[in-house]
N, C-alpha and C positions, 0 to 999 in steps of 0.2 A: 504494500500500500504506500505508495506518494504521497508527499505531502500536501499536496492540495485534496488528494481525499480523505484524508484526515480531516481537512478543515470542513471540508463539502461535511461528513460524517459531525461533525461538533457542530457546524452549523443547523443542521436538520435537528440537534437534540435539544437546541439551544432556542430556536422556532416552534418546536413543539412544544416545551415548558413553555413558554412565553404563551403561545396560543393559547393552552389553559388560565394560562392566569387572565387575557382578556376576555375570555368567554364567562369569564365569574363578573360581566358587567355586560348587561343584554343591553344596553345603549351605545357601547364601546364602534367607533367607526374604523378601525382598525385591524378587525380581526378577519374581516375576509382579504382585505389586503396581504397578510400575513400567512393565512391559510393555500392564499395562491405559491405564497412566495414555498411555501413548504413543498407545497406540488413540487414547484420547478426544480427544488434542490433535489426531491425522489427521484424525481424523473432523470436528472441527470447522473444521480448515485447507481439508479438499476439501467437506464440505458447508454451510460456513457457522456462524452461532451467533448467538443472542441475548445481552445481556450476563449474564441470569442462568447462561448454559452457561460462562461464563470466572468467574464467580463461585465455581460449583462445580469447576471443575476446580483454580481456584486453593485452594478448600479441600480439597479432596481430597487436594493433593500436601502441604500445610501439613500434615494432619493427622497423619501420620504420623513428625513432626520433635517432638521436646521431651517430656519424662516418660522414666520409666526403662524399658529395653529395647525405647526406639525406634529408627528409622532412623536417629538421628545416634548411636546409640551402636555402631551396624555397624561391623565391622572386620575386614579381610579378608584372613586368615593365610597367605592360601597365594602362594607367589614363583613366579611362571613365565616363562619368555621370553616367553610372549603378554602378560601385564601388563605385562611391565617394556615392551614394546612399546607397549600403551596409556598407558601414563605418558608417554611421549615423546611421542605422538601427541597428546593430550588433556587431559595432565593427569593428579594423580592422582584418584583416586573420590572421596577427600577433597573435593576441589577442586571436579571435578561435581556433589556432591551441595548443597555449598554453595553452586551455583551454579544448580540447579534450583530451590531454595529461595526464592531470591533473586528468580530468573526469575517464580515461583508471587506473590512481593510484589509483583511489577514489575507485573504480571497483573492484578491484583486492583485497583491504584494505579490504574492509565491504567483499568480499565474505570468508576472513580468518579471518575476526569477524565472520561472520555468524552461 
């Protein structure tokens, strides 16, 4: 395994925690974006990718970080035992999000080492 699939692999586990955590807020605008974003990274984990397909998906998840009433300015009002359960478990979404972000750099870095 390479190292970009590594990342591709951290990155899908890192999406998938995250998706849970928005889906414990049924108002949340974010989570089908993120749900797609998980497709693409499957998709490319089970059927392979070129480097321009981790280019795009690295910007795809990027795009959506920075300027006003983006994804990092999400913030997720509502207290549940199921959250407070995923905070123990994962992290909080805080955490996730800047860590998919991160993941999205990491992505984009190793495919222009590659």
């Amino acid at each position: 395994m390479d190292s970009k699939d590594i990342v591709l692999s951290d990155l899908k586990l890192a999406i998938e925690q995250l998706c849970l955590h928005l889906k414990t807020d049924e108002s949340c605008i974010w989570t089908n974006h993120f749900e797609k974003q998980l497709k693409h990274v499957n998709d490319l984990i089970e059927y392979g990718y070129v480097e321009e397909n981790l280019y795009e998906i690295s910007s795809s998840i990027k795009a959506v970080y920075g300027g006003m009433g983006s994804f990092n300015d999400y913030y997720n009002p509502h207290q549940s035992k199921k959250r407070n359960e995923l905070n123990k478990l994962y992290g909080s979404s805080s955490d996730l999000s800047s860590k998919v972000y991160d993941l999205a750099v990491k992505l984009k870095q190793s495919e222009e080492k590659g």
